[in-house]
C-alpha positions in Angstrom: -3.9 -0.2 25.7 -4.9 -2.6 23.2 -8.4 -3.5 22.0 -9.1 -6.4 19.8 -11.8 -8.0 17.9 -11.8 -11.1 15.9 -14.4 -12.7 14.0 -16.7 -12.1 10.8 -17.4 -8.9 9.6 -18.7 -7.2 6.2 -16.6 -5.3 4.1 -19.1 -2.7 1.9 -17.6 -1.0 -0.9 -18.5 3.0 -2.2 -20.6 0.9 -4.4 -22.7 -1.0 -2.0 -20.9 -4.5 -3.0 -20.3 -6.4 0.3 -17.9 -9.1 1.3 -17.7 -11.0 3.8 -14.4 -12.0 5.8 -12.9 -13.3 9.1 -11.2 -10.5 10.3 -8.1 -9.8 13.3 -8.3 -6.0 14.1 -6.9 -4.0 17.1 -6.8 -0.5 18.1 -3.2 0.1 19.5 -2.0 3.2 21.3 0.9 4.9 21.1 1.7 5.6 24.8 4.6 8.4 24.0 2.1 10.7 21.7 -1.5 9.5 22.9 -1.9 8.6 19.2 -4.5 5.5 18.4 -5.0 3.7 15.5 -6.8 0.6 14.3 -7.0 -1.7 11.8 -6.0 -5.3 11.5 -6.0 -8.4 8.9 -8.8 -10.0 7.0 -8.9 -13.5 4.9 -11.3 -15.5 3.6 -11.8 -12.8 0.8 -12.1 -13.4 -3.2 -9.8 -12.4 -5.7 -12.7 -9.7 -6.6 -11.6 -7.7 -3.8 -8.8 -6.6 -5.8 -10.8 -3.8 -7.3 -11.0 -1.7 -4.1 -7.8 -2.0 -3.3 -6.7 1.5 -1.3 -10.8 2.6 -1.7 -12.4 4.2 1.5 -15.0 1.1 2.5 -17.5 0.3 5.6 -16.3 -2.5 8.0 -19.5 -4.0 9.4 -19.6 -5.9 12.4 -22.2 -8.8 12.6 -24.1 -6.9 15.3 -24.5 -3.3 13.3 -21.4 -1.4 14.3 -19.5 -0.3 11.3 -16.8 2.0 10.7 -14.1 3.5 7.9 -11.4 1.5 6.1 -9.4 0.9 3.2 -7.8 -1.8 2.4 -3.5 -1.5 2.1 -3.0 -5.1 0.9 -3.7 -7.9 -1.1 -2.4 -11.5 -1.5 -3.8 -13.9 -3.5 -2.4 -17.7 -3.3 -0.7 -18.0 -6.7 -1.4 -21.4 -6.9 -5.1 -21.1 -6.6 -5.9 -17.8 -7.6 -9.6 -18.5 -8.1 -10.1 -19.7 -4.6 -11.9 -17.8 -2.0 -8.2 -18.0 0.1 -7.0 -14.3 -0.2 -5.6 -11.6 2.5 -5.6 -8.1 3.7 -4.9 -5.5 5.5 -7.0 -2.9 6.5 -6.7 0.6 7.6 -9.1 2.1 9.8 -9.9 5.6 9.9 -12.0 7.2 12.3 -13.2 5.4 15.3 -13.4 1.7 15.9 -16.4 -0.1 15.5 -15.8 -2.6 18.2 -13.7 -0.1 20.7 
């Protein structure tokens, strides 16, 4: 079973910093162990993001629901590294806001 959401969200840091990103996140279930996870990929993001790289964060969803993450990547476009054009990937932990 798969679960999806895709669409803006607000990434809040330990700090109480928000971002806001476009985000493609599933929860995915192992079939074999009954194991779930989520988690998914986010753009739109600024370079700043960069400082909470692998830091537990709150993924808001635009109506309220939030849940755990941390973000495992980053990619910046090396050509433009001021732009507002980087990527992630986020971890979730716990359960899903939007399952």
């Amino acid at each position: 079973m798969t679960k999806r959401y895709e669409g803006p969200i607000t990434l809040v840091a330990e700090n109480g910093t928000e971002y806001a990103a476009t985000a493609d996140l599933r929860v995915e279930t192992d079939f074999g162990t009954g194991r779930w996870s989520w988690g998914g990929s986010i753009a739109g993001i600024g370079a700043e993001l960069f400082n909470v790289l692998g830091s537990p964060m709150k993924v808001r969803l635009p109506d309220g629901r939030d849940g755990e993450a941390f973000l495992k990547l980053f990619s910046v476009d090396s050509a433009r590294p001021w732009a507002d054009g980087a990527t992630g990937e986020l971890v979730g932990s716990g359960p899903a806001p939007f399952a």
